[in-house]
N, C-alpha and C positions, 0 to 999 in steps of 0.2 A: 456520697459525692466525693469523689476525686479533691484534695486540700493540695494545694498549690504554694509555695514559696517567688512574693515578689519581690523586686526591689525596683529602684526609680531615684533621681537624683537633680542635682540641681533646677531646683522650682525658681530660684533667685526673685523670693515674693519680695515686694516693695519694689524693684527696678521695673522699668523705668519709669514707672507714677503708677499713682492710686488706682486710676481705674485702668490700666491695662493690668496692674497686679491682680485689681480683681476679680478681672476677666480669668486670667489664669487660676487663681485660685478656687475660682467656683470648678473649672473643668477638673482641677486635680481632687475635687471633692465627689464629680463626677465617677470620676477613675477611681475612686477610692469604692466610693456605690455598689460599681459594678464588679469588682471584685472581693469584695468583703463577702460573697456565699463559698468561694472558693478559696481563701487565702489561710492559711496558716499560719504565716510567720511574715512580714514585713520590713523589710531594709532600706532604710530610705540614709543615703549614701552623701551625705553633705551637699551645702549651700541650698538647701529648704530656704534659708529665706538668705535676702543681700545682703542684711546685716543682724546680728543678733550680739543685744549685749545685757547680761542680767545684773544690774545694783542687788542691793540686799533687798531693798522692797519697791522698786520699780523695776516693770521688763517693758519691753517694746508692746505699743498698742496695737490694736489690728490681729489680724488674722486668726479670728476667732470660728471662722466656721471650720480650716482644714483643724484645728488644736479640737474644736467639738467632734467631727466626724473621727479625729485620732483617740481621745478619749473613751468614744463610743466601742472603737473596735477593740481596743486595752479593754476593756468592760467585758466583750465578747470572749474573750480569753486567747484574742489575736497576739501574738508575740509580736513587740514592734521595737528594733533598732533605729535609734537618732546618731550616724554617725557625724564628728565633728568635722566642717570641712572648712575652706581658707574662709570663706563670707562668714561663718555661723560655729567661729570655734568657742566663743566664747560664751558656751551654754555651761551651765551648772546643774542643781537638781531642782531647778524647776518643773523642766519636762517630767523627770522623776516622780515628782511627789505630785503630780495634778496627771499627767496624763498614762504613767504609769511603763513611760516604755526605758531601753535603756542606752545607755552612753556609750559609745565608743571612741575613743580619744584616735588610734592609728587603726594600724592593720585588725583584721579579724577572720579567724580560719576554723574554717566550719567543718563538719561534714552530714551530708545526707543526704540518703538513698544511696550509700555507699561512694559518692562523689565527693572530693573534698576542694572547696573551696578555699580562695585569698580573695580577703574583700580588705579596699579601702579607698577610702576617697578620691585619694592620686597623685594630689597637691605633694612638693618636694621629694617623691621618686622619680627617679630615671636621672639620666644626663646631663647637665648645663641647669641653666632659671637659678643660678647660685644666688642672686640677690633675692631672689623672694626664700629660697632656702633659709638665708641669713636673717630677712624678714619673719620668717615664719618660727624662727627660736627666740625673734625678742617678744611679736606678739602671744605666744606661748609662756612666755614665761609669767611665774605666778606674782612676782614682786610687778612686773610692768600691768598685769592686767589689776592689780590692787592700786595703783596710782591711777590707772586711768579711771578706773573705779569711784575715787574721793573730788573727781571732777563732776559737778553739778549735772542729772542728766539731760536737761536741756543745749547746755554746750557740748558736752558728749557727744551724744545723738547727732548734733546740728555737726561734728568734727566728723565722725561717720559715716552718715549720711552723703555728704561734700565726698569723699574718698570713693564709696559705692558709686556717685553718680560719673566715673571715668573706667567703670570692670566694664568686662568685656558683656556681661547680663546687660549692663547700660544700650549698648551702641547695637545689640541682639543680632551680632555679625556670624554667619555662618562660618565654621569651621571649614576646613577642609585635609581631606586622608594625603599625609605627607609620603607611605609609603614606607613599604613593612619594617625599611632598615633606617628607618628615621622615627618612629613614634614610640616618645619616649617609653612611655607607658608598656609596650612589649618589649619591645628592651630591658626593661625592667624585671618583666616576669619572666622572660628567657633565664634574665640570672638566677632569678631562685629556682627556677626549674634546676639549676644544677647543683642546688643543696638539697631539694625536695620535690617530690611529687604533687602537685595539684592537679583536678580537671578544668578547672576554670580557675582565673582570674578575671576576677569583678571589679570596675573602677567607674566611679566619675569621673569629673571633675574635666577631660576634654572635652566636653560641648561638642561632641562628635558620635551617633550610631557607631560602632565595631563592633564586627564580628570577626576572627582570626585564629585561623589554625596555627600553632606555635610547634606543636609536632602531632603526631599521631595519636596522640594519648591526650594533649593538654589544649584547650582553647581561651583564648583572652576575649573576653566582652568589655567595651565601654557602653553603658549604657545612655550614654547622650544626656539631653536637656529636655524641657519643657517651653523653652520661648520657639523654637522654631519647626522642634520635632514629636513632642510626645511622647518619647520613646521611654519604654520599661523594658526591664527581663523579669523574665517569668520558666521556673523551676518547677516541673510536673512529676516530680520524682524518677524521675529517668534521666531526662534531659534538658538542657536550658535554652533558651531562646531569645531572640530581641520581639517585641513586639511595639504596636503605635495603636494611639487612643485619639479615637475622633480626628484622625491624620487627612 
């Protein structure tokens, strides 16, 4: 059988309440099912969940079936990427040591079947969003997340939570294609195309399907979300694609 390379991205589990979260998280356990005979390797490209913040010996409760069905396939000897994205940077080795898969903090350049990939979640590349840029090196930073860390996780959690329920995963507002010479995200890959070759670039994080040819040789995928589309890509060692699960 043919072993296949997915990815998939923004689950944003917990928005916007319990039980639509766990609506969606039974189907993303679903989609995990059906491709666990054929998957290989696994990339799952930030904001898996809306919020994620690990103490030393508490983490977020909940979402114990997609964390069993991930451990399962870790067990299988599935290769499984957690990358860190703007909801869920602040994972540590938790995932690590219980479910076995691994960390990716930024970018990640892969190659195979001779194609080589730029993966990364997408948050503060391309053009302009300077405040959440500026946002995004204090929340990174490891003195800030150790302070917010010695804040009880009750109040934590409840100061997070409050923040999560105004993203854009909240209000589950479609996206819409701004148009080749406006998204950010190609723009983006266009630059590096002219320090480097890639075949694809891979990104979340715009809650939006793309697909897009950048030149003859290079194509950019945004692989979407999960509140309104389903959508994964899916690498058959040749070539990659978008595809949609239960759409």
């Amino acid at each position: 059988m043919t072993k296949h390379i997915y990815f998939a991205s923004d689950f944003h589990l917990g928005s916007p309440n319990y039980t639509e979260s766990r609506k969606r998280e039974d189907r993303i356990v679903r989609w995990l099912n059906f491709i666990t005979p054929t998957c290989s390797e696994l990339f799952l490209m930030g904001d898996v969940f809306d919020f994620w913040f690990e103490y030393k010996y508490v983490v977020p409760k909940g979402f114990v079936r997609l964390q069993g069905k991930l451990a399962e396939m870790s067990d299988k000897g599935i290769k499984i990427y957690f990358f860190k994205g703007n909801h869920d940077m602040w994972v540590k080795d938790y995932f690590i040591k219980e479910l076995g898969v691994q960390i990716v903090s930024d970018e990640l350049l892969i190659e195979r079947g001779g194609k080589k990939f730029y993966l990364h979640h997408g948050d503060g590349l391309g053009p302009g969003d300077k405040k959440y840029k500026f946002l995004r090196k204090i929340f990174r930073n490891p003195i800030c997340q150790w302070l917010f860390g010695i804040v009880p996780p009750r109040i934590g959690m409840g100061i997070a939570n409050t923040w999560s329920s105004h993203s854009r995963a909240a209000s589950k507002a479609e996206e819409v294609f701004l148009g080749e010479d406006k998204e950010w995200l190609a723009i983006y890959a266009k630059e590096q195309l002219q320090k480097q070759h890639f075949d694809y670039f891979v990104f979340g994080h715009r809650h939006l399907p793309i697909e897009m040819k950048l030149n003859d040789r290079s194509t950019y995928i945004n692989i979407g979300e999960w509140l309104n589309y389903n959508s994964y890509g899916v690498f058959n060692g040749e070539e990659m694609r978008l595809e949609y699960f239960e759409k």
